[in-house]
C-alpha positions in Angstrom: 56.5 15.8 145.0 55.6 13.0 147.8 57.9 9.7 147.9 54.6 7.2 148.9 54.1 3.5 149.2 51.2 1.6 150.6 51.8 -0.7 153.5 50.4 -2.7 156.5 51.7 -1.6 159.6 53.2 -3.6 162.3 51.7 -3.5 165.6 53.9 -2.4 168.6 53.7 -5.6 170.6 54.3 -7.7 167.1 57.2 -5.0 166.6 58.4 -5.6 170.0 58.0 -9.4 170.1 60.5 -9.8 166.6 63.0 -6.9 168.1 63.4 -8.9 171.3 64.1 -11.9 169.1 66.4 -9.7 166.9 68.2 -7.9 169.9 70.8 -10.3 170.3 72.0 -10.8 167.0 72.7 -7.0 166.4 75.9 -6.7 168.4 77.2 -9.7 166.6 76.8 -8.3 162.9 77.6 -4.0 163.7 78.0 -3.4 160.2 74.6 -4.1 159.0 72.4 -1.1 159.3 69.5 -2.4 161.7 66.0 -0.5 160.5 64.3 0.6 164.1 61.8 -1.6 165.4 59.3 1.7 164.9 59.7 2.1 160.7 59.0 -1.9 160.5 56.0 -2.0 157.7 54.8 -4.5 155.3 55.0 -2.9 151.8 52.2 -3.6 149.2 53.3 -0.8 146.6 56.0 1.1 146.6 54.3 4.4 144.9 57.4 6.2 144.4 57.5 10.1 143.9 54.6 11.4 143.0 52.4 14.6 142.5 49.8 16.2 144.0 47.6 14.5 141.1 49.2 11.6 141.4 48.8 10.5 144.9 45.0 11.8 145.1 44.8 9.4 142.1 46.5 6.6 144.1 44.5 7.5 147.0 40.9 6.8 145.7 42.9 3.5 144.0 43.6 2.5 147.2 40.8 3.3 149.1 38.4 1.3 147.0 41.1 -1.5 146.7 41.1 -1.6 150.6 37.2 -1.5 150.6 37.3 -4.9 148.3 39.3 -6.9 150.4 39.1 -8.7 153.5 40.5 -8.7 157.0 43.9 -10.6 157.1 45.3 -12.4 159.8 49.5 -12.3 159.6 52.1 -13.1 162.0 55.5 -13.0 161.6 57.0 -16.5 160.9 60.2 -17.1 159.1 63.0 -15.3 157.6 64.7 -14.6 154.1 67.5 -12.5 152.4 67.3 -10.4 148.9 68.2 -11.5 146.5 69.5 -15.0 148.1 70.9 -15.5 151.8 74.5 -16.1 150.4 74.9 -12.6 148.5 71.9 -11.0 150.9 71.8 -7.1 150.7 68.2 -7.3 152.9 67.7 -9.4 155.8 63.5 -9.7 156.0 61.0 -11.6 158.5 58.8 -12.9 156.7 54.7 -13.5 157.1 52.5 -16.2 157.4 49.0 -15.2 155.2 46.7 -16.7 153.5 48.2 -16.3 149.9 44.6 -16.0 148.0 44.0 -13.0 150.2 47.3 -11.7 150.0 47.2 -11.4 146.3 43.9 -10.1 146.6 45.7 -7.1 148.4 49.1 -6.5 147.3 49.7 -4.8 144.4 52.6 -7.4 143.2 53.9 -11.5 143.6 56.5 -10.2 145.7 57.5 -12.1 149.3 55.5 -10.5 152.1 58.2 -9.2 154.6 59.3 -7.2 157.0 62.8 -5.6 156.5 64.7 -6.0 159.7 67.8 -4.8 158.1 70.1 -4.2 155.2 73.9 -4.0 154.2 75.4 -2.2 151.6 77.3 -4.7 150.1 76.1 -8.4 149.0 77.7 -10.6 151.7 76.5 -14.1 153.0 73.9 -14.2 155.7 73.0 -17.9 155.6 73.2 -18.3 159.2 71.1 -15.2 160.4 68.7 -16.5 157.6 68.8 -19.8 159.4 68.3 -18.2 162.8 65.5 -16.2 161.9 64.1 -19.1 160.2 62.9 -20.7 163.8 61.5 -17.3 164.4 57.2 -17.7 164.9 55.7 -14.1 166.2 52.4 -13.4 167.3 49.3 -13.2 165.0 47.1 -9.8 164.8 44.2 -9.4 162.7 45.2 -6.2 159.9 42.0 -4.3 159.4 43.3 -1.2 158.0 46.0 -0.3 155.7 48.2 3.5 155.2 49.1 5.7 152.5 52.9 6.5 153.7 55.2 9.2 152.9 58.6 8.4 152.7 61.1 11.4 154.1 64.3 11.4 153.2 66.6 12.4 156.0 69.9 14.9 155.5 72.3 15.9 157.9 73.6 12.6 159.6 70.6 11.6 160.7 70.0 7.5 159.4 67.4 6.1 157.5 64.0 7.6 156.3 61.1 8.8 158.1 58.0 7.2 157.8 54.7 9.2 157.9 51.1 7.5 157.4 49.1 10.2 155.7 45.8 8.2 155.7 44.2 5.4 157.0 42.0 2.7 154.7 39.7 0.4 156.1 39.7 -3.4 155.0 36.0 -4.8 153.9 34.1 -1.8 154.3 
């Protein structure tokens, strides 16, 4: 069994552009678990565990969903918390996209985002919302989209690791 989820990845100098933005606020609030600048992604289907079947069927889904749908431009643009900024358990960057296409591409109505960080229990983050709010990145052009397996990680070491197991090309 594979965990999987579809996603857009973030390029490094849009990764590194929102991390030097971030950097600062880190010391200030230790005790939220930051996700590394590297595993930021912009899910369109989490897949969830699934079998050799399974994921070849999701594969060929995705490949000929990816072949139907244009080239997006994105940037990074605003922030948010799950489920609301005053009882946030995620702290997420969120995208600026042209919502017809978006739809077009994502597999559900949620909020495109990036998580940037999460926190165990609910607890207000109105102001780091607010901060990340003023928050405008730089624009790249997504022409491809990955098939991703999630590893879970044992023995002390934090958070999962990502690895793209193919590539799908937008529009062709």
């Amino acid at each position: 069994m594979s965990r999987l989820f579809v996603a857009i990845l973030v390029p490094p100098d849009v990764a590194a552009d929102l991390d030097e933005y971030v950097d600062p606020v880190r010391a200030l609030f230790p005790e939220l678990r930051w996700v590394p600048s590297s595993r930021w992604h912009v899910t369109l289907e989490f897949l969830g565990e699934c079998g050799r079947h399974e994921a070849e069927r999701q594969r060929i889904r995705w490949a000929t969903r990816a072949r139907r749908s244009p080239p997006l431009e994105l940037s990074i643009a605003c922030g948010g918390a799950f489920p609301h900024s005053w009882k946030a358990r995620v702290l997420w960057a969120g995208l600026a996209v042209d919502s017809h296409r978006w739809r077009k591409l994502a597999a559900y109505g949620q909020q495109p985002h990036v998580t940037v960080a999460r926190t165990r229990q609910a607890r207000d983050l109105t102001g780091l919302v607010e901060s990340l709010s003023t928050y405008s990145g730089p624009s790249w052009r997504v022409e491809q989209i990955a098939l991703v397996e999630s590893h879970l990680r044992t023995g002390g070491e934090r958070g999962p690791r990502y690895e793209p197991l193919e590539m799908f090309s937008l529009g062709s």
